[in-house]
C-alpha positions as CSV (number, residue, x, y, z in Angstrom):
1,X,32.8,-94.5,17.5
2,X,33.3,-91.5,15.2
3,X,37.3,-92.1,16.3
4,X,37.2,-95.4,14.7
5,X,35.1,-94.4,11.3
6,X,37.9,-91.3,11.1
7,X,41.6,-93.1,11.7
8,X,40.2,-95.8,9.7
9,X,40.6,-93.9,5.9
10,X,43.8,-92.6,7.0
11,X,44.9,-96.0,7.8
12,X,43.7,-97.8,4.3
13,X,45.0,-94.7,3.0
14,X,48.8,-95.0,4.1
15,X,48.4,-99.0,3.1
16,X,47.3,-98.1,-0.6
17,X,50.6,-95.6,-0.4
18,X,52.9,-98.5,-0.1
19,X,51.8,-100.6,-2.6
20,X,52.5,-97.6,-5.5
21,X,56.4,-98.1,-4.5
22,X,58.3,-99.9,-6.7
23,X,61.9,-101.6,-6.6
24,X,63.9,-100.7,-10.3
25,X,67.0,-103.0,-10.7
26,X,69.4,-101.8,-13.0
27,X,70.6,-103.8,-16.0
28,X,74.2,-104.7,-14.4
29,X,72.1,-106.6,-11.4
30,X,69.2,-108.2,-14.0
31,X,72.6,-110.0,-16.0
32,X,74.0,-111.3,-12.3
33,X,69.9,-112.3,-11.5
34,X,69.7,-114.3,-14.9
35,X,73.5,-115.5,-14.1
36,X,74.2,-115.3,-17.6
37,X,78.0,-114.3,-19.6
38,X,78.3,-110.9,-19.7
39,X,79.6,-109.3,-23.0
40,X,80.5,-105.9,-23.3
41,X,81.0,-104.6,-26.9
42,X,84.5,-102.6,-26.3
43,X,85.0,-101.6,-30.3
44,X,83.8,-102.3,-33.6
45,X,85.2,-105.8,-33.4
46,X,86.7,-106.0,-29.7
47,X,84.6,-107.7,-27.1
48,X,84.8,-108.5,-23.3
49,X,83.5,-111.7,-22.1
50,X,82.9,-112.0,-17.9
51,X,82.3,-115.8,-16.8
52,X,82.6,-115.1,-13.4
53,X,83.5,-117.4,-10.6
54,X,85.5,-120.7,-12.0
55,X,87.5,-122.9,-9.9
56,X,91.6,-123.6,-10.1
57,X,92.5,-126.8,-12.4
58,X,89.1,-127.3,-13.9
59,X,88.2,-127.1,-17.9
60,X,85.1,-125.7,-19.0
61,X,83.6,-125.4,-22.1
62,X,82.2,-122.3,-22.4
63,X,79.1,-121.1,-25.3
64,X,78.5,-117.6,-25.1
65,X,75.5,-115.7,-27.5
66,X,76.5,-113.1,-29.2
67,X,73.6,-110.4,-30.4
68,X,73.0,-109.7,-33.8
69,X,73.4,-105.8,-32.9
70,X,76.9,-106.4,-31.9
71,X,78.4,-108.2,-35.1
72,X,78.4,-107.1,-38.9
73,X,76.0,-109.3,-40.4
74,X,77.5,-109.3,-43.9
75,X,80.5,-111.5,-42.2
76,X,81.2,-114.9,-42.4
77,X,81.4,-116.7,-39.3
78,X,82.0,-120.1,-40.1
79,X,85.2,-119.1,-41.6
80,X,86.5,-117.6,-38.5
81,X,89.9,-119.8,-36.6
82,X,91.9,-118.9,-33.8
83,X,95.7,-117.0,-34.5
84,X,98.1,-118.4,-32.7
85,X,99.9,-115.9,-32.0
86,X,99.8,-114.7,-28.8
87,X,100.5,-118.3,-28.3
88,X,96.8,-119.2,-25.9
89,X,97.2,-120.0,-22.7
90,X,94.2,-120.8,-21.1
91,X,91.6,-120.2,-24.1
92,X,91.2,-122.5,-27.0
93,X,88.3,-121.4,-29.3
94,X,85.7,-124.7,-30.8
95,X,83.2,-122.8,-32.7
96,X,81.4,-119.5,-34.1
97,X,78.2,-119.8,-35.8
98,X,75.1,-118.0,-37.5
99,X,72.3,-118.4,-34.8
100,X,68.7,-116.7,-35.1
101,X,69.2,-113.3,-32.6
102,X,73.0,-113.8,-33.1
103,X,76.1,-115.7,-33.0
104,X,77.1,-118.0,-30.2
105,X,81.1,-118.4,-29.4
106,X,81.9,-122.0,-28.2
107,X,85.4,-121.8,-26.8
108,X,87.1,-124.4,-23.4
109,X,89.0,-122.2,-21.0
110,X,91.3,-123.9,-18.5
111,X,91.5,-122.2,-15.4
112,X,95.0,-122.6,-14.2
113,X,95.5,-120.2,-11.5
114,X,94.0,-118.8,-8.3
115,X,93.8,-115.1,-9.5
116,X,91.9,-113.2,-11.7
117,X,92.6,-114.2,-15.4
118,X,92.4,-112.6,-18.8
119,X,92.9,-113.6,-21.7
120,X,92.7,-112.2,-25.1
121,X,91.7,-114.7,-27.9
122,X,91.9,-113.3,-31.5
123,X,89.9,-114.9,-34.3
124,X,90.3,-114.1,-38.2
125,X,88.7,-115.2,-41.1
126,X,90.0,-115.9,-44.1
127,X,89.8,-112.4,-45.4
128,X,91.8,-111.5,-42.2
129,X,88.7,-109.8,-40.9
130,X,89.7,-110.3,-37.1
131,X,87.6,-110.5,-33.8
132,X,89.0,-109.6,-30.6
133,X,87.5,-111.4,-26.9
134,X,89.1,-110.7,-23.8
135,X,88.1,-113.2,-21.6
136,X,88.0,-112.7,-18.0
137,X,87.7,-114.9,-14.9
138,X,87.9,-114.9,-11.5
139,X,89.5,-118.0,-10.8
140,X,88.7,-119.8,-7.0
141,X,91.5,-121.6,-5.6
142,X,91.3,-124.9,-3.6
143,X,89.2,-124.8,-0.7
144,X,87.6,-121.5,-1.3
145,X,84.4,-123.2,-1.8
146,X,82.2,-124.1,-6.0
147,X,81.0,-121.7,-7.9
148,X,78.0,-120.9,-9.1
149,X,78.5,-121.6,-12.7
150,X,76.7,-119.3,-15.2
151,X,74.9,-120.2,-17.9
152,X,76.3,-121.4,-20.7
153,X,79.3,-122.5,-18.5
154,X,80.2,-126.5,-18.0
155,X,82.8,-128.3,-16.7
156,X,84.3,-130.7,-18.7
157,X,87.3,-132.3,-16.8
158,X,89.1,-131.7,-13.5
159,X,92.9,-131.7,-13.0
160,X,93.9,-133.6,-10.1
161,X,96.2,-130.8,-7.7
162,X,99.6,-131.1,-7.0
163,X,98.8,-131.3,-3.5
164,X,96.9,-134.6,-2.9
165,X,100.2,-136.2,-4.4
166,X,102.4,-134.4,-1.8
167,X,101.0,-137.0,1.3
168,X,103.5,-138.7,4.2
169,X,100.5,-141.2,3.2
170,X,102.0,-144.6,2.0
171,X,98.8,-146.6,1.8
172,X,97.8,-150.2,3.8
């Protein structure tokens, strides 16, 4: 019996041992857990914007936050327009407003190739303050399976592929 009333602390022991462990995610996996835009401040003005996983010949409009600690507060955001030059390719920006911890950047991206794209998009005001976003995609090409879009992601129209138009088919 004294066997028993001895292995028996030792066991409870180790149990209450286990529970003290804890599992610490770093900040790079909490952003892919919330499956949120990431944006990387890159320089005083110059941002990167990840969306992920998008799929070839879809259009998404895209509305990304911005924090407050990341842009200078004294400028004016409603004034800001897309240059066009670099003519845009795949990137053509709607919207950048004011919001309460922020900004948010409403832009629709077309992605138009199976490869990762980037794209810078430059904004200016009318002072010619200018903003810089390099937006990056990894684009899926057909058959490769739907992504998991992140927040703030949403498809707005899908480009039917060159390749349902290539059939021997010649209908009934």
């Amino acid at each position: 019996m004294s066997a028993i009333t001895e292995s028996s602390p030792t066991a409870s022991h180790t149990h209450h041992h286990h529970e003290d462990h804890h599992v610490h995610f770093s900040t790079e996996s909490d952003e892919m857990k919330e499956n949120s835009i990431v944006v990387r401040k890159r320089g005083e003005t110059s941002f990167e914007v990840q969306l992920g996983f998008l799929q070839v010949n879809h259009t998404y409009e895209v509305c990304v936050d911005l924090s407050s600690s990341d842009l200078d507060p004294s400028l004016d955001l409603e004034s800001y327009g897309q240059k066009e030059v670099p003519v845009p390719v795949h990137v053509k920006f709607l919207d950048l407003r004011k919001g309460e911890s922020g900004a948010s950047l409403t832009f629709v991206f077309k992605a138009l190739h199976d490869k990762v794209t980037k794209e810078k998009m430059f904004l200016a005001s009318k002072e010619e303050d200018e903003l810089q976003f390099e937006i990056v995609a990894r684009v899926l090409g057909k058959g490769k399976g739907t992504p998991l879009l992140r927040s703030g992601i949403h498809c707005i129209s899908v480009e039917p592929s060159d390749e349902t138009e290539d059939t021997d088919w010649k209908g009934f």
